[in-house]
C-alpha positions, 0 to 999 in steps of 0.5 A: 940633591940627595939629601933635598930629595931624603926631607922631602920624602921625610916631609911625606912621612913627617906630614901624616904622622903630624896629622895623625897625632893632632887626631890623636890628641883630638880622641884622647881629650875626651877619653882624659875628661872622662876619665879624670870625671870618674876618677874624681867621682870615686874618690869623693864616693870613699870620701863620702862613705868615710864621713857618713862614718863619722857621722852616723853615731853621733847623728843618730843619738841625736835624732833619736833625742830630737835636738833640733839645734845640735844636729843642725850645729853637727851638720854645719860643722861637717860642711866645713871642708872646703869640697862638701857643699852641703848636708840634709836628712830626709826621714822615713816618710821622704820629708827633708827634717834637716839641712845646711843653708847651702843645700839646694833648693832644686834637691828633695827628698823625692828626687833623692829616692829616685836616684837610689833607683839608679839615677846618677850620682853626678847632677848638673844644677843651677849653681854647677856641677854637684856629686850627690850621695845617700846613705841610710842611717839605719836608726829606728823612728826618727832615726830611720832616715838618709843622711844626703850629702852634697859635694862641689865639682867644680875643682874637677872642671878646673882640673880637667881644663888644665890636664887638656892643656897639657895633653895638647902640650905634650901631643905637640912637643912629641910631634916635634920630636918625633918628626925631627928624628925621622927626618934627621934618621931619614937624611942620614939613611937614604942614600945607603938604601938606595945604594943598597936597593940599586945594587939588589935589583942589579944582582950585585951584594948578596945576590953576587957573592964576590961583589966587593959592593954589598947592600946595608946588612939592614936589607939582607933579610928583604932579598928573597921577598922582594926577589919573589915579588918582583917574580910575581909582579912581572909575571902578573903584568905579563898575564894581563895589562891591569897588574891586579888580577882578580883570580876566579875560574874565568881567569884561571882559564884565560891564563891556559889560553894566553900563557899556556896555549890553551893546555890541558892540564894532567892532576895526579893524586892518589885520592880521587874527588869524586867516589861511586859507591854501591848501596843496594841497588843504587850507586851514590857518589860521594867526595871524599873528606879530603883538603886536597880534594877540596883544593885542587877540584874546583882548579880542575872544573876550571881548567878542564883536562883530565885527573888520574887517581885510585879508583877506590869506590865499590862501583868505580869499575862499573861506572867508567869506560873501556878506557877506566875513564869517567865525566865529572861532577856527574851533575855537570861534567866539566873534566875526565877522571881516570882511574888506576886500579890497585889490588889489596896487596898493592894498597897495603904496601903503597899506601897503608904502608909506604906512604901512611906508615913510614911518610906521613909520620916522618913528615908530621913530627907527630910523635908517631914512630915511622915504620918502614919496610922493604916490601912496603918500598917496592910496592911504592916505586910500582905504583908510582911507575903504574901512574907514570905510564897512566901520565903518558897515556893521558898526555895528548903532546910531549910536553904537558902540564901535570899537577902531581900532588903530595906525598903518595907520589915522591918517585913520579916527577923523575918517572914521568921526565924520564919519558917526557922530557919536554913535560911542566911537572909542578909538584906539590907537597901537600903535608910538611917538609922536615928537617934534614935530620928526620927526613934521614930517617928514611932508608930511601931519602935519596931516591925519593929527592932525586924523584922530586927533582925531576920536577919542573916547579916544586911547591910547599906551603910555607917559605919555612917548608922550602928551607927545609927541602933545602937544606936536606937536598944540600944535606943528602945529594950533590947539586948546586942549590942557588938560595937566592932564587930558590932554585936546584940544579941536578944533572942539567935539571933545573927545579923552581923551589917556591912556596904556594900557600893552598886555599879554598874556592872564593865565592864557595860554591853553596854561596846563596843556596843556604838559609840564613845562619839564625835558622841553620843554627836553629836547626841545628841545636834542634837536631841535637836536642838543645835549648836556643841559647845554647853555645856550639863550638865545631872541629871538623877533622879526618881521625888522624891522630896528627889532627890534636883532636885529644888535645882539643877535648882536653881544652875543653874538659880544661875550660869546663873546669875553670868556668863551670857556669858554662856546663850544661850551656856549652857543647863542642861537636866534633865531626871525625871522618875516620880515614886509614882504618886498616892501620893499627895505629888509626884504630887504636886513636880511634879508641881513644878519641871515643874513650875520652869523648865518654869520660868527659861527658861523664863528668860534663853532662847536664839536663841530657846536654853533652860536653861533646858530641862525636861524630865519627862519620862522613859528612857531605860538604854542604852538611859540614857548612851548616855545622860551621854557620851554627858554630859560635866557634871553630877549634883547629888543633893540629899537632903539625899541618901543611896549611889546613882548610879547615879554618879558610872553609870556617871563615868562607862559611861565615857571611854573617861576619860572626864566629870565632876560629882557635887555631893552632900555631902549627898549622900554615893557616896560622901564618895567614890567618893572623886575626884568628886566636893563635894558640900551642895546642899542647898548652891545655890551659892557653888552649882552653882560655882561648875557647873560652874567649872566643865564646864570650869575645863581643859582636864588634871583635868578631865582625872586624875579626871575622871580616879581616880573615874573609878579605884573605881568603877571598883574595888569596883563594884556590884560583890564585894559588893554582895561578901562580904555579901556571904562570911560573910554569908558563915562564918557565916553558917560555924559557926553555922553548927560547933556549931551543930556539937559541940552540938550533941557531947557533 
């Protein structure tokens, strides 16, 4: 019964791909004909050219002569070849003085000029095909004509009749074989992948260590996605009867009612989403250039709730309440904003120091020395205790659902479980995890592990990322690490390890509100004072030096040089909203930026156009959006990137399915986004012929590339990323609240 039930599913498979290649050799066929055709044409043009060679001396003496007989004696024994039909020569004036007896009566002179205008060679006449070639004799008088050679084609028709025959053979024989080894590996095959795939879904094999009945070591490497897809499926299905969920904010908030009872939610960054600042006499309200900010806003607008972070703005004070709370977006207040208030003093140790001196590079890998102090230590565990104690203010029960997000806040999830302990921490990692070595740099790596431990659901953007948290934890403290389902366990404290790769909001929220991409780039090159066919390429970053802007230049100064027909036609704009001025290390990158700008446009700069142009100052989304319509390409160079949005907003922006994205292979992004040109932004010259690709890649390539890449992000958008977290956060409290019960019964 196994093994009738392994040839019919082989049978499945067999089938279509029988199908496949009968269609297969029904495409090919046509391409073979074409091109032997053009293989036969071009040898029988050398072959023309070489006898127009031979003849040319001894013909033109003869003309010159005016031998009548001699020259039609030369012409008929040059058609003697089997393959040359037939030979003429037509004079200056168009006249045909001289031809073979089996020269076409359908060709004259005439039809000969207008094939040199740039009529085909290949002729179709009343006796077959012909190949028909002119070459001028380049004599004086009677010898300043073309001699016309006319060559039989129907040896290729023949030729071409058999190569279909054997193309037809062996798209047949290769069928056979092919479907006879799938059937016979199949047979052979399925029942240890059953055997294998029963024994994973029961726990048994590798998911039981001390099973004696282990799955082929073939499925080893499936385990954990097929586990976490399992997790997702089950969970999607819980949340809703059709299992494909269109995520959007409407879902968004149906899951808090039905899984979540209609929770608030608590956000927790240090970077608040919406920044009052005075300016004169007026207050404007500025977002920040900020990925985290792009991201976790629009789940807030959604989901409603409250989120806490530094008040920043020069006229944060004076627009909140007695209680440092504020309605947000000011257009239309969806959610509170509670701000937390820091002194200089508490902002350089936490954030300039702790967190930007000493994490942020730790972290990135970026060839930036981390720096850490004591000072700057104790200033962090502070402000993480400040926005603990703002947490349990704002919770409106003891068991909220706060989202701490990134790196300023490694402490709080323990300082929040500590006097919460009912509360759903999900904390996410917004930047890369590193190895267990590097990350040993720090003095305080076990205090820091053991914060990020009180976290219910712990969240990265890569599977990779995960590892890494991981293997340090397993490096650093004593818990017990379940690899398998991704899970530690500290102290009766159990911590969901998952990867949640970020995303931007599907549909953008300036959809239907801009021009239409031909007027925006119009607009555009006007502002900067470039002509209409001029090529744009944008990089729209924070100046950070783990953001490759220098190596972005240098690729294209690199690209310049190699392909010098596109200076003065070419320009790369590059948008760097400078961030963390107070740092040395940002100030003298900035310098740097600034100095390479003004050397390559030394070199670069044709009619007034510059090779690039720097724009180191904040940009409003919407403007940005424009930048990314009008750009023929987009460039994403980061040395190390949790994920980037850069490159999902580029792809969201560009509704007219146009466009290219070089983006780096360090970047999340990179692992999603696999149309885009992948490149090692430290290869100057890979990097460089990417741009330059990307500039010259046809319509059709960038529509199907373009058009891939927008299906990802539409479908795997914010909504869908912040889902996720909520439903394993729902499961988990489910869980818990179940144990509970359990527990008081007994």
């Amino acid at each position: 019964m196994v093994s009738f039930r392994s040839l019919r599913l082989s049978l499945r498979f067999v089938i279509p791909l029988v199908v496949a290649l009968a269609i297969l050799a029904y495409a090919v066929v046509p391409l073979v004909d074409k091109l032997t055709l053009r293989w036969f044409v071009r040898d029988i043009d050398i072959r023309s050219q070489l006898i127009a060679s031979t003849l040319h001396e001894p013909l033109v003496q003869l003309l010159e002569q005016g031998n009548r007989a001699k020259i039609n004696s030369l012409l008929l024994r040059a058609i003697q070849d089997e393959r040359l039909l037939a030979l003429g020569y037509c004079d200056a004036g168009g006249t045909l003085r001289y031809r073979t007896p089996t020269f076409p009566e359908s060709l004259s002179c005439s039809s000969v000029t207008a094939m040199e205008k740039g009529e085909s060679s290949l002729l179709y006449l009343p006796q077959g095909a012909v190949h028909v070639s002119i070459h001028a004799m380049g004599g004086e008088g009677a010898a300043s004509g073309s001699l016309i050679m006319v060559h039989d084609m129907s040896f290729v028709e023949r030729r071409s009749a058999d190569t279909r025959k054997y193309v037809i053979i062996l798209f047949g024989v290769l069928g056979i074989v092919v479907s006879l080894i799938t059937v016979f590996v199949a047979h052979l095959s399925w029942r240890g992948w059953m055997e294998g795939v029963r024994a994973m879904l029961r726990g048994e094999g590798i998911l039981r260590p001390f099973s004696q009945q282990a799955p082929p070591s073939e499925l080893q490497p499936l385990v954990g996605d097929l586990r976490a897809l399992l997790r997702t499926l089950d969970a999607e299905r819980r949340f809703a009867d059709d299992a494909t969920i269109t995520w959007c904010p409407e879902s968004l908030r149906t899951l808090l009612h039905k899984q979540l009872v209609g929770e608030r939610i608590l956000v927790v960054s240090n970077r608040e989403p919406y920044i009052h600042i005075k300016k004169g006499d007026t207050i404007e309200v500025n977002r920040p250039a900020s990925g985290l900010v792009t991201a976790v806003e629009p789940v807030m607008r959604a989901c409603s709730g409250t989120w806490i972070a530094h008040g920043s703005g020069s006229a944060d004070r004076e627009t909140v309440d007695t209680h440092d709370r504020v309605r947000v977006p000011p257009h239309k207040p969806e959610y509170n904003l509670r701000r937390i208030w820091l002194t200089k003093e508490e902002e350089e140790g936490y954030y300039y120091g702790f967190a930007n001196e000493g994490l942020w590079p730790l972290c990135h890998i970026a060839h930036v020395r981390p720096v850490f102090r004591n000072s700057d230590w104790e200033q962090y565990v502070k402000i993480n205790q400040r926005f603990a104690d703002a947490v349990v203010t704002e919770a409106d029960s003891d068991d909220p659902v706060v989202l701490v997000q990134d790196y300023h806040f490694a402490l709080l999830p323990g300082m929040i479980r500590k006097a919460l302990p009912k509360a759903t921490i999900i904390t996410f990692w917004h930047i890369p995890w590193p190895n267990p070595e590097s990350f040993g740099i720090c003095p305080w790596r076990e205090e820091l592990l053991k914060g990020m431990l009180g976290s219910t659901i712990l969240g990265f953007h890569t599977p990779y990322h995960c590892k890494n948290f991981l293997e340090t934890v397993d490096r650093y403290l004593e818990t017990r690490i379940e690899h398998e389902s991704s899970t530690i366990s500290r102290r009766g404290q159990l911590t969901m390890v998952e990867s949640y790769p970020i995303s931007i909001q599907w549909p953008p929220a300036w959809q239907g509100t801009l021009p239409p991409v031909a007027r925006i780039r119009e607009e555009i090159l006007r502002a900067h004072g470039l002509p209409e066919n001029h090529l744009l390429g944008v990089g729209v970053d924070r100046m950070d030096y783990t953001k490759g802007i220098p190596e972005r230049f240098a690729a294209v100064e690199r690209m310049l040089e190699l392909h010098p027909e596109l200076v003065g036609r070419f320009s790369f704009i590059q948008i760097a909203a400078p961030t963390r001025s107070a740092l040395e290390e940002y100030q003298s990158f900035e310098a740097r930026v600034h100095a390479i700008t003004d050397r390559i446009n030394g070199r670069f700069t044709r009619d007034g156009r510059p090779a690039i142009i720097l724009k180191a100052e904040h940009h409003e989304p919407e403007e940005v959006n424009r930048y990314y319509r009008a750009a023929n390409v987009c460039m994403v160079t980061s040395l190390h990137d949790g994920m980037n949005l850069v490159a999902k907003e580029y792809v969201a922006a560009r509704d007219d399915e146009r466009g290219a994205l070089v983006l780096s292979q360090f970047t999340g992004a990179a692992h999603e986004l696999h149309e885009a040109l992948i490149v090692n932004p430290y290869h100057v010259e890979q990097t460089a012929e990417a741009l330059h690709r990307a500039l010259t890649m046809p319509d059709y390539e960038q529509r199907e590339r373009m058009r891939s890449m927008r299906a990802l992000v539409r479908d795997f958008n914010v909504y869908r990323w912040a889902g996720r977290m909520l439903l394993d956060a729902a499961r988990v409290r489910q869980r818990e609240k179940l144990a509970a019960r359990i527990g008081q019964t007994s």
